[in-house]
Every structure is written in C-alpha cells, then in structure tokens.
Backbone as CSV, one residue per row, in Angstrom:
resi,resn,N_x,N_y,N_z,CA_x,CA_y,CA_z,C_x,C_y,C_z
1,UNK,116.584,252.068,132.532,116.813,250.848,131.809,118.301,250.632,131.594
2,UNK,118.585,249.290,131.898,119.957,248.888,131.708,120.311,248.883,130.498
3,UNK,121.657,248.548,130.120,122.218,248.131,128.742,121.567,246.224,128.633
4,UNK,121.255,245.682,129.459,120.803,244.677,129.370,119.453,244.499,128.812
5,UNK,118.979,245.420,128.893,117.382,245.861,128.413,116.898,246.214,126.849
6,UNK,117.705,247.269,126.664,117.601,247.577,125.727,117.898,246.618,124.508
7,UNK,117.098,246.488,123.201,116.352,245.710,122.201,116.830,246.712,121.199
8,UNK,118.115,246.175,120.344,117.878,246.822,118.749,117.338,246.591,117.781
9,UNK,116.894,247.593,117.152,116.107,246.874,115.997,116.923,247.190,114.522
10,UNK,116.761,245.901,113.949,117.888,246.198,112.633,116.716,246.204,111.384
11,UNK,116.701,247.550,110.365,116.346,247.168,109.449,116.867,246.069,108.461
12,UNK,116.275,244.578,108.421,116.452,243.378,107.143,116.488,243.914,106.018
13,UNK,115.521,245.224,105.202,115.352,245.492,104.052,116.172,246.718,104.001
14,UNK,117.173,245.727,102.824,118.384,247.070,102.252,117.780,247.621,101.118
15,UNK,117.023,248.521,100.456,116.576,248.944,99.486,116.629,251.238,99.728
16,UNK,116.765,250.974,97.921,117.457,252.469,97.655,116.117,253.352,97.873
17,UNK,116.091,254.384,98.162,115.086,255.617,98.420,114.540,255.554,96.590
18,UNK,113.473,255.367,96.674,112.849,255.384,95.251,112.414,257.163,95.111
19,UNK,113.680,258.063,94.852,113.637,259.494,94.820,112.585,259.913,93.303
20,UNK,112.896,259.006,92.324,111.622,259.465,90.879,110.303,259.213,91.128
21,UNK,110.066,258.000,92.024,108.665,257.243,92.346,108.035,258.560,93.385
22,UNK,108.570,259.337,94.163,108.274,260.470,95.050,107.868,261.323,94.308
23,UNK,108.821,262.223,93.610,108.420,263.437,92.627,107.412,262.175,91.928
24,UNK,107.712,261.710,91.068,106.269,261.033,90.034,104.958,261.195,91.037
25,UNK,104.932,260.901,92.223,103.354,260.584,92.670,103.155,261.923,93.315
26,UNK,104.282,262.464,93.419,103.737,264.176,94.206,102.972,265.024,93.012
27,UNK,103.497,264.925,92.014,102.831,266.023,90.871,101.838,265.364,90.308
28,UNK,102.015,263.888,90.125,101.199,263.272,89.453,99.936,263.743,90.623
29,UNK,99.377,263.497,92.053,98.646,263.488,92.958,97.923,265.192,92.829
30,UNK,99.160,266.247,92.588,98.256,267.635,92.561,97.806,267.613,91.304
31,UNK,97.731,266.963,90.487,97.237,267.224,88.820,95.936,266.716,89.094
32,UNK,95.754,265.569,89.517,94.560,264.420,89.925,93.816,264.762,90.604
33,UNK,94.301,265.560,91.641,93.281,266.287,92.649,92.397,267.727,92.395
34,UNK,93.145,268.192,91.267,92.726,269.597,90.497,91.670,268.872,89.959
35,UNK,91.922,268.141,88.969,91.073,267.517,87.985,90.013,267.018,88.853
36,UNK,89.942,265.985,89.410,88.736,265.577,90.246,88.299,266.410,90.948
37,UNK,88.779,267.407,91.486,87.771,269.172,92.511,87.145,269.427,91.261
38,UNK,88.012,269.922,90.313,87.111,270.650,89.413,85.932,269.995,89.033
39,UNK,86.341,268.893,88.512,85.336,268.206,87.703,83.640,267.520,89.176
40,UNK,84.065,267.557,90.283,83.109,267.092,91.011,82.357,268.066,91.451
41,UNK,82.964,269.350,91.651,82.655,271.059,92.123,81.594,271.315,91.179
42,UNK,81.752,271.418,89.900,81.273,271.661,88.556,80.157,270.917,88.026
43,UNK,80.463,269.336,88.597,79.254,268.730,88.547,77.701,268.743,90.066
44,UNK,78.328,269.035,91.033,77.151,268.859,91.787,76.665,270.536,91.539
45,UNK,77.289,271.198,91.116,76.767,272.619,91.057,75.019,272.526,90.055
46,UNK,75.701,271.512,88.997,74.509,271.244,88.284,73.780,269.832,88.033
47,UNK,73.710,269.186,89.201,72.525,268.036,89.480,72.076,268.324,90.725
48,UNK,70.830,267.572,91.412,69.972,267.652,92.205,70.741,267.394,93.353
49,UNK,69.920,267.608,94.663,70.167,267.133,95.989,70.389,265.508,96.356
50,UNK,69.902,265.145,95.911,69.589,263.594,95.995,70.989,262.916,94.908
51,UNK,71.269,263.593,93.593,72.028,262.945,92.561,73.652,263.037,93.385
52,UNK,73.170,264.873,94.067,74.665,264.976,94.829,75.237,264.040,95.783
53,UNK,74.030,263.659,96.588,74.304,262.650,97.462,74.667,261.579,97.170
54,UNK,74.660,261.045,96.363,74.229,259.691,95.580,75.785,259.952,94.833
55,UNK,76.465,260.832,94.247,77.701,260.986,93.833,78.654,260.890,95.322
56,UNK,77.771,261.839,96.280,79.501,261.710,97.282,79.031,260.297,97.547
57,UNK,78.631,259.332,97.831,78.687,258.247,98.668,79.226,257.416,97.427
58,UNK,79.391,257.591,96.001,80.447,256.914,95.288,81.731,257.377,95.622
59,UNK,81.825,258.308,95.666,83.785,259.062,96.201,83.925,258.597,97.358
60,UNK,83.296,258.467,98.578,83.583,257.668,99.572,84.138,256.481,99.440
61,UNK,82.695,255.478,98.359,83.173,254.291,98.103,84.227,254.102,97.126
62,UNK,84.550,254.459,96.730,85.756,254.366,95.822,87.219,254.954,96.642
63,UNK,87.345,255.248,97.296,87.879,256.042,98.661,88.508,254.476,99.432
64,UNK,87.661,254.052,99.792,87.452,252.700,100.536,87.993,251.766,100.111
65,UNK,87.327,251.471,98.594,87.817,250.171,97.865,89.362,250.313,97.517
66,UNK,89.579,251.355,97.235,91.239,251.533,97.195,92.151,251.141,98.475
67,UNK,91.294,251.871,99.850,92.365,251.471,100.663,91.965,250.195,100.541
68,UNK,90.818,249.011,100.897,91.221,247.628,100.374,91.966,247.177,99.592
69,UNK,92.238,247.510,98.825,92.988,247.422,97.728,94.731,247.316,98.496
70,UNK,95.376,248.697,98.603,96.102,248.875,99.361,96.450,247.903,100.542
71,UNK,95.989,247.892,101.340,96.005,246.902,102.774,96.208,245.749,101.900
72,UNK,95.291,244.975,101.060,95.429,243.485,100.969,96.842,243.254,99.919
73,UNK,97.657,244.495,99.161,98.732,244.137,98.524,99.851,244.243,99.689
74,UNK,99.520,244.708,100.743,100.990,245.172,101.673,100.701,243.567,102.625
75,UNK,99.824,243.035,102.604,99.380,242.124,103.267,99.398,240.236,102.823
76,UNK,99.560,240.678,101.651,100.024,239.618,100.709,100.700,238.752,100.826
77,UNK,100.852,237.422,100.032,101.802,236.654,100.527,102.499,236.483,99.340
78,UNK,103.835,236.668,98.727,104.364,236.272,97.153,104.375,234.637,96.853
79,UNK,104.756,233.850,98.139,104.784,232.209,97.827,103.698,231.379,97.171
80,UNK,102.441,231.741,97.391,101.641,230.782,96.390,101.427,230.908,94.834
81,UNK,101.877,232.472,94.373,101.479,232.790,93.112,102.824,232.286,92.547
82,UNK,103.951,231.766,93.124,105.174,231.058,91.979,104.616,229.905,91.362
83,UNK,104.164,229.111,92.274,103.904,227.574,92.145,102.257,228.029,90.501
84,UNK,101.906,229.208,90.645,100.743,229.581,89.842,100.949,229.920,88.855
85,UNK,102.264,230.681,88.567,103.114,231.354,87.910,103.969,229.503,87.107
86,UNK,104.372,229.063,87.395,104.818,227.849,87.443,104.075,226.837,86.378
87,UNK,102.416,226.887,86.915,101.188,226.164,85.897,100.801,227.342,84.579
88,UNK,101.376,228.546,84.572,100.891,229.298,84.177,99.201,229.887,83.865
89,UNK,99.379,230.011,85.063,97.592,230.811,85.568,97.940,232.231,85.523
90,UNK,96.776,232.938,84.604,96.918,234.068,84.106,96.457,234.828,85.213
91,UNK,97.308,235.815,85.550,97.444,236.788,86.180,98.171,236.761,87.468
92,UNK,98.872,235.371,87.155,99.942,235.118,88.729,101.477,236.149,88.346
93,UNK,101.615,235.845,86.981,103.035,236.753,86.588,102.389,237.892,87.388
94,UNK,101.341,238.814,87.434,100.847,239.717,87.513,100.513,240.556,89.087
95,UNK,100.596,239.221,89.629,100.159,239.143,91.095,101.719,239.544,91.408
96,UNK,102.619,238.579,91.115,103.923,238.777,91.695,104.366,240.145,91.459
97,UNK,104.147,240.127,90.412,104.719,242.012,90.116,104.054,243.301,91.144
98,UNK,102.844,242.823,91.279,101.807,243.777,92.390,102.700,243.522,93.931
99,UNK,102.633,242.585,94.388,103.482,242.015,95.376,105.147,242.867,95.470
100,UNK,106.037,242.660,95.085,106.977,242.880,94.354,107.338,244.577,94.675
101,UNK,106.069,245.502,94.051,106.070,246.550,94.279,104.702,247.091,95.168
102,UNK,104.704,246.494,96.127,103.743,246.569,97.444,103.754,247.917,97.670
103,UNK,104.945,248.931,97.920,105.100,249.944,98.331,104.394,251.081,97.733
104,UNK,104.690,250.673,96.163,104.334,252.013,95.562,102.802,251.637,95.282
105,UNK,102.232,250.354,95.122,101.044,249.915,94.760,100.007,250.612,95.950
106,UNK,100.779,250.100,97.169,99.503,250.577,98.141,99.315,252.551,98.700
107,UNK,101.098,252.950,97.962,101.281,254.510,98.170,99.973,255.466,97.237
108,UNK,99.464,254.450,96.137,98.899,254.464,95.000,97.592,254.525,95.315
109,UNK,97.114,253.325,96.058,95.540,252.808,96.132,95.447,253.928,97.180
110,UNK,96.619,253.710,98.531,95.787,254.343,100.014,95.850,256.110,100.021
111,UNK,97.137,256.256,99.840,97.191,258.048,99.675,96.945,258.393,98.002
112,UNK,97.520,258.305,97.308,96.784,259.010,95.907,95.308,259.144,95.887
113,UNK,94.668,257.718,95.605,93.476,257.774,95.418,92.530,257.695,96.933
114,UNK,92.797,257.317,97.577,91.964,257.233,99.335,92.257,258.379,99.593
115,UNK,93.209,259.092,99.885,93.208,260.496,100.560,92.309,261.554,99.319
116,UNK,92.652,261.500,98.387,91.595,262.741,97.265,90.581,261.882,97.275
117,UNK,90.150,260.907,97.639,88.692,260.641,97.661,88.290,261.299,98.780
118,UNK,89.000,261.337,99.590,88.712,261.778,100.869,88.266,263.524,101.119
119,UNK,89.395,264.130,100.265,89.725,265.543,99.963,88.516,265.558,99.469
120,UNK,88.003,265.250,98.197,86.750,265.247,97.175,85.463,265.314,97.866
121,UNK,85.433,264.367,98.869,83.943,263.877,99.347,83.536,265.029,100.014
122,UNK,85.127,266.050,100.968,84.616,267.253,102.013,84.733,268.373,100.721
123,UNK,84.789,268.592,99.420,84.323,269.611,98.441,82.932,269.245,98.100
124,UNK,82.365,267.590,97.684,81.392,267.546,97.417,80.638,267.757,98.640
125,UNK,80.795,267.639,100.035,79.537,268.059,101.118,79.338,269.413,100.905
126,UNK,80.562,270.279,101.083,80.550,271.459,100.768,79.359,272.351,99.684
127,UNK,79.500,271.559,98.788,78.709,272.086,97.458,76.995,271.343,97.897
128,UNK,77.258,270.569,98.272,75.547,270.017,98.573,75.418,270.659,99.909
129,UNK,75.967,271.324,100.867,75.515,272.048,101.621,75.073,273.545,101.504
130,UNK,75.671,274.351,100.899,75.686,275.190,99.919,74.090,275.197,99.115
131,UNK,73.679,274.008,98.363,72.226,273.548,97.869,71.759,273.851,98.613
132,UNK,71.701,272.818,99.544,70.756,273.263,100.767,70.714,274.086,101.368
133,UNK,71.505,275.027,101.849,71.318,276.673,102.519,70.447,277.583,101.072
134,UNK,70.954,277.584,100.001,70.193,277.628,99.484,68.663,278.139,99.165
135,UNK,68.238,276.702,99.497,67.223,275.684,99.706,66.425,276.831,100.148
136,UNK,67.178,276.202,101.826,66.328,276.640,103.119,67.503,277.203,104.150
137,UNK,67.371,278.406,104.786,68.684,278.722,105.688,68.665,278.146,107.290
138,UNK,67.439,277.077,107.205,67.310,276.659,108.239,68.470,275.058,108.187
139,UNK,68.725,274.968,106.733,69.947,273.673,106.581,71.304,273.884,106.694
140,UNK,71.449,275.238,106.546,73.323,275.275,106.472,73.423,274.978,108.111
141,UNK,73.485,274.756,109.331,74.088,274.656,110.211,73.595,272.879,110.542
142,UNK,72.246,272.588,110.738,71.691,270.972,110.362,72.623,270.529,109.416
143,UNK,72.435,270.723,107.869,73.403,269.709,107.350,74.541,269.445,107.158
144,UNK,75.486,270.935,107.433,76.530,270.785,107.689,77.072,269.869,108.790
145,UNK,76.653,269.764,110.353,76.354,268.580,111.192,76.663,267.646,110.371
146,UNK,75.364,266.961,110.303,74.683,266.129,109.625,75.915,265.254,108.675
147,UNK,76.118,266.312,107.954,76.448,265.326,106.570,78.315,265.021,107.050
148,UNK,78.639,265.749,107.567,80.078,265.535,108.328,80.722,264.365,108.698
149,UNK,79.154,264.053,109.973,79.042,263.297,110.508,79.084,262.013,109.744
150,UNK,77.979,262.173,109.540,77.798,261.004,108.126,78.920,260.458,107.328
151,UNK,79.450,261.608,106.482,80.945,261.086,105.863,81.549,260.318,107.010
152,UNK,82.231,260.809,107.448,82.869,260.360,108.751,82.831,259.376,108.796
153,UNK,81.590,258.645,109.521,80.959,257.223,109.797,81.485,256.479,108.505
154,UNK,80.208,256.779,107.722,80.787,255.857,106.131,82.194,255.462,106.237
155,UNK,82.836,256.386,106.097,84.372,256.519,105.542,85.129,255.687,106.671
156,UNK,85.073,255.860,107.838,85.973,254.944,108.985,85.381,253.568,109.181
157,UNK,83.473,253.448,109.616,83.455,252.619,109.168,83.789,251.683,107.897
158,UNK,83.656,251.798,107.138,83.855,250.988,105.710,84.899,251.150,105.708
159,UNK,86.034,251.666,105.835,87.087,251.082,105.567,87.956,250.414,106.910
160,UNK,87.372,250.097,107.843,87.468,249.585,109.034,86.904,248.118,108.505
161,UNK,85.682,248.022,107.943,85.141,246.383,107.447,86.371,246.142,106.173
162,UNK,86.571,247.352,105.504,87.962,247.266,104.381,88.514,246.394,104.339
163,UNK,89.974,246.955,106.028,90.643,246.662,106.426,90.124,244.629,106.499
164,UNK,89.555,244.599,107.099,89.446,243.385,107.769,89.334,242.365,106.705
165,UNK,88.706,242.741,105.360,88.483,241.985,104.410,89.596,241.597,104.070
166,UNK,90.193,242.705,103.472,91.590,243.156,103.428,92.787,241.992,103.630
167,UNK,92.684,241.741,104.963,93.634,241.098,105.614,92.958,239.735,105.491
168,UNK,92.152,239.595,105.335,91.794,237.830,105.790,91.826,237.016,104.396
169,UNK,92.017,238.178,103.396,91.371,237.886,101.877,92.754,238.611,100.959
170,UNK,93.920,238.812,101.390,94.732,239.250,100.457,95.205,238.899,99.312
171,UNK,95.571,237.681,99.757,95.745,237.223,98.061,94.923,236.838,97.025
172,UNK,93.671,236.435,97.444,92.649,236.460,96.648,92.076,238.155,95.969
173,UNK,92.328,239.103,96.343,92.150,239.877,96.507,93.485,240.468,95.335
174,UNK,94.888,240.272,95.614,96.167,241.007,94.611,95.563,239.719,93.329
175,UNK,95.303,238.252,93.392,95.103,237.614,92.152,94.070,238.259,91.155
176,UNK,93.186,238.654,91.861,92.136,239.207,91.130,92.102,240.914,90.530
177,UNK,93.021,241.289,90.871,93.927,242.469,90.424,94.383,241.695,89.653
178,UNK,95.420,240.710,89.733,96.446,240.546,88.915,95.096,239.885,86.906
179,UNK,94.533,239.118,87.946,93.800,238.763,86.788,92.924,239.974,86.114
180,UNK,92.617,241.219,86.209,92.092,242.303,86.052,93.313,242.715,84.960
181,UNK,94.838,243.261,85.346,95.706,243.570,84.558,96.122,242.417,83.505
182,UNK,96.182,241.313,83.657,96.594,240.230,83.074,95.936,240.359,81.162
183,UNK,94.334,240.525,81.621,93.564,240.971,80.899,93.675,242.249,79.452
184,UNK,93.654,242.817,80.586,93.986,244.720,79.826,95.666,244.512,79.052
185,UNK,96.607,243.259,79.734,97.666,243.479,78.872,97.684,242.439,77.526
186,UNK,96.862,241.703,77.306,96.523,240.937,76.185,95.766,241.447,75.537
187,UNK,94.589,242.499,75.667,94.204,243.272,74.881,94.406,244.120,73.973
C-alpha cells in the first residue's frame, strides 16, 4: 500500500482518562460479585430443583435487560431530550445526564451487572447440577450438557433480540430510565 492509500484516523473526542471511575467500578464490581456468589450459592443450596431453575433464568434475565439497557444509552441520541428539557418533561434533565455519561452508564449496565450475571448464572448451574448428581448420578454428565447449553442459548439469544430492541428503541428506552430516576429523585 502506497502513502496514497493509507486513511488516518483522528480521534474527535478529547476527553481525560476517568482514572477514579476505574478503581470505583473495579472494587466496587469484586464486592458485588462476592455478595451475589454468596448469596445465590447459599440460596439454591436450600430451594428445590425447579425454584433453582426458575432463579437462574432470572440472573440470565436480568443479565440481558442490563445489556439493553447499556446498548440503548451508547446508542442514544442527546438532541430530542433539550427541546423536552426545554417544556420541562420530567425525566428529560435526566435522560441528558444518562446520555452525557454514556460511558460509565453502559460500563455499569453491560460489564458490572451483565458480566456477574453472567459469572452468577455458571455458579447457579453449578449448584443445580450438583442437586441433580445428587439426585441421580445418571444427571451430572446429561445436565451438565444440558443446562450449559441452555444458558448459552438464553443468554446470546436474548440479548441478541436485546441488542436489536436496543438500537431501534434507544431513546425511548434512556427516557424511561430517565423518567424511572426523575422519580426516585423527588422522593
């Protein structure tokens, strides 16, 4: 390739390394993740097969709804919520601020909470596989399969339909956040 070829690319966004926002979500993330192992470890140890199941496919979904979450603030648009902000419609101040800090919002929804949902869901198979060997020793190698698999699916699918919502639906999606916080701060 020539010098004629070659394409630079200039970063537009001059902004400082947010070095406190790093340490804050690194320690904050191993505290959160202790707490939720423990507390999910501890609980399927003592409910049923069926209740266990019925818990991981909430950590999945909650897994999911975050990265939606995530995707539709990085995806956002800030221009309609001024003119909203403007009539004063509650939860546009709110939207803009979500917007605003896109970075740390979606560092928040997609890795904090999506990745330890993620972490969580392969402790909770763990422990409901475990039940089931248990059980019967004809399940530890079946449901281990099985339920893997399963996560898996759930988890890429759904947040594959996420994604898509995600994007087609963002700002409806940060307003209704914003109107969610808007709320909790007048309270």
């Amino acid at each position: 390739m020539g010098k004629k070829n070659r394409i630079k690319f200039k970063n537009k966004v001059k902004r400082k390394v947010n070095y406190k926002w790093i340490a804050f979500i690194t320690v904050a993330t191993f505290f959160i993740a202790i707490l939720m192992a423990y507390f999910s470890v501890m609980f399927m140890a003592r409910v049923s097969v069926l209740a266990a199941l019925f818990i991981l496919f909430l950590i999945v979904s909650v897994g999911i709804f975050f990265d939606l979450l995530g995707i539709a603030v990085t995806a956002a648009n800030e221009v309609p919520f001024h003119s909203m902000a403007a009539s004063n419609v509650k939860g546009s101040k709110e939207s803009i601020q979500i917007i605003r800090n896109a970075g740390s919002v979606a560092n928040f929804c997609n890795d904090v909470v999506g990745d330890i949902a993620g972490i969580i869901s392969g402790s909770a198979a763990a422990a409901i596989i475990i039940k089931l060997a248990i059980q019967d020793r004809f399940w530890l190698s079946t449901s281990e399969i099985l339920l893997s698999g399963l996560i898996a699916a759930i988890t890429v699918g759904g947040k594959a339909i996420a994604k898509e919502i995600a994007m087609r639906n963002a700002n409806f999606i940060v307003f209704q956040i914003g109107r969610f916080l808007n709320f909790f701060q007048r309270s």
